[in-house]
C-alpha positions in Angstrom: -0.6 9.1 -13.9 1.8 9.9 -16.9 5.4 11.5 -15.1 5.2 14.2 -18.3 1.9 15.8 -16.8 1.9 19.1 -16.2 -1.4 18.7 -13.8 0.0 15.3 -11.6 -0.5 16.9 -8.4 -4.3 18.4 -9.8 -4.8 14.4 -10.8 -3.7 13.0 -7.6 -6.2 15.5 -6.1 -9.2 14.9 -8.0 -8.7 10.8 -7.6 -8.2 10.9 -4.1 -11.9 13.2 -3.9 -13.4 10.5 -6.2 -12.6 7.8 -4.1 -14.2 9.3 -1.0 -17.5 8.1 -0.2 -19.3 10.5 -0.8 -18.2 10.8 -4.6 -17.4 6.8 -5.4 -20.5 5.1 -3.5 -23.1 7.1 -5.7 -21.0 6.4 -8.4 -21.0 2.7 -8.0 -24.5 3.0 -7.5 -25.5 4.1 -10.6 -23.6 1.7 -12.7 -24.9 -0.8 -10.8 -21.6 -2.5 -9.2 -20.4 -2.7 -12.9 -18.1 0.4 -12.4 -16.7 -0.6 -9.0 -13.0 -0.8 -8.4 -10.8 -2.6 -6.7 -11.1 -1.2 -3.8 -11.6 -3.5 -0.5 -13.4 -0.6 1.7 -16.5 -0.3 -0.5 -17.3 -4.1 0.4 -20.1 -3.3 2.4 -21.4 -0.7 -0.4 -25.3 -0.3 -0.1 -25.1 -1.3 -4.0 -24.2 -5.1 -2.9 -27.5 -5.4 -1.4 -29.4 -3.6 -4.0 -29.9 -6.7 -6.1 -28.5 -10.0 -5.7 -26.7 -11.1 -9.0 -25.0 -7.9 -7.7 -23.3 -10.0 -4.3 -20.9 -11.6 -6.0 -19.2 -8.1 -7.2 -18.7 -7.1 -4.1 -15.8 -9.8 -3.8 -14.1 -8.9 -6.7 -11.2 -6.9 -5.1 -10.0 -9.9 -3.1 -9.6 -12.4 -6.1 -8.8 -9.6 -9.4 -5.3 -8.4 -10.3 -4.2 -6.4 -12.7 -2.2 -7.1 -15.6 1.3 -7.9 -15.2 0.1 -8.2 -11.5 2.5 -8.2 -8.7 4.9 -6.1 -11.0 5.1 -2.4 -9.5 3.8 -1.3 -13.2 1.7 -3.9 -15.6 4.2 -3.1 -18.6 4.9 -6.0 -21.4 2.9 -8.6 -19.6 -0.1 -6.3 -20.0 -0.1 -6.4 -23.4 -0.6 -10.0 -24.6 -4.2 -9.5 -23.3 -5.1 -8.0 -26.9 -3.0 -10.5 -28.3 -5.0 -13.5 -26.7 -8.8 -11.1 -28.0 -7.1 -10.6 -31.4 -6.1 -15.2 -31.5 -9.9 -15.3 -30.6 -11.9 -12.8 -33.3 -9.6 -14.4 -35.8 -11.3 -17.9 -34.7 -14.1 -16.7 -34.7 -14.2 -15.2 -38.9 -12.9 -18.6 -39.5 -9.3 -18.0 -40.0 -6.7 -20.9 -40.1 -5.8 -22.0 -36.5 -1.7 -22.2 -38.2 -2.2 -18.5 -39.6 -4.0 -17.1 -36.0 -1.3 -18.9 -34.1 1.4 -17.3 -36.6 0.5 -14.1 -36.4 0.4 -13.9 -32.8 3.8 -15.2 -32.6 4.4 -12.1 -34.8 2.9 -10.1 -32.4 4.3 -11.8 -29.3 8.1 -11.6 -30.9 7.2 -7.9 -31.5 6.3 -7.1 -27.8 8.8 -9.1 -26.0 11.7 -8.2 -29.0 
């Protein structure tokens, strides 16, 4: 939640509702697991059992972190993800491996000044 928003306390409010089970479990349900977060308490999620490629989904919160994870906010860290996707498509049209790896030490110099 952005600090400048003039609704933080309406925000809070409507993502503590969504994470109540009534709201979130339907939720996960019809995206099928793919929309769960990382939340530990919907481990036992009627979902889970619904089909079983979906089992291993269920797990997710105790293994996933998020970027820049265990800083208090992602930040720079965060951001050589795109970095990494951007080395990749270049690959992948065939670009020079010197080039890709050139401009993402552009990109990295840029980010971490």
């Amino acid at each position: 939640m952005f600090k400048f928003s003039k609704v933080q306390k309406e925000a809070k409010a409507y993502i503590k509702w969504m994470q109540e089970p009534q709201q979130y479990s339907p939720w996960i349900g019809k995206g099928e697991g793919q929309m769960a977060g990382l939340l530990n308490y919907y481990e036992n999620d009627p979902v889970w059992r619904s089909d079983p490629k979906l089992t291993i989904l269920r797990e997710i919160p105790k293994y996933v972190r998020t970027p820049g994870y265990p800083a208090a906010f992602p930040g720079r860290a965060a951001s050589v993800g795109p970095v990494r996707v951007n080395m990749f498509a270049q690959a992948c049209t065939g670009m020079a491996t010197p080039e890709i790896v050139k401009r993402a030490t552009e990109e990295l110099k840029r980010i971490y000044g």
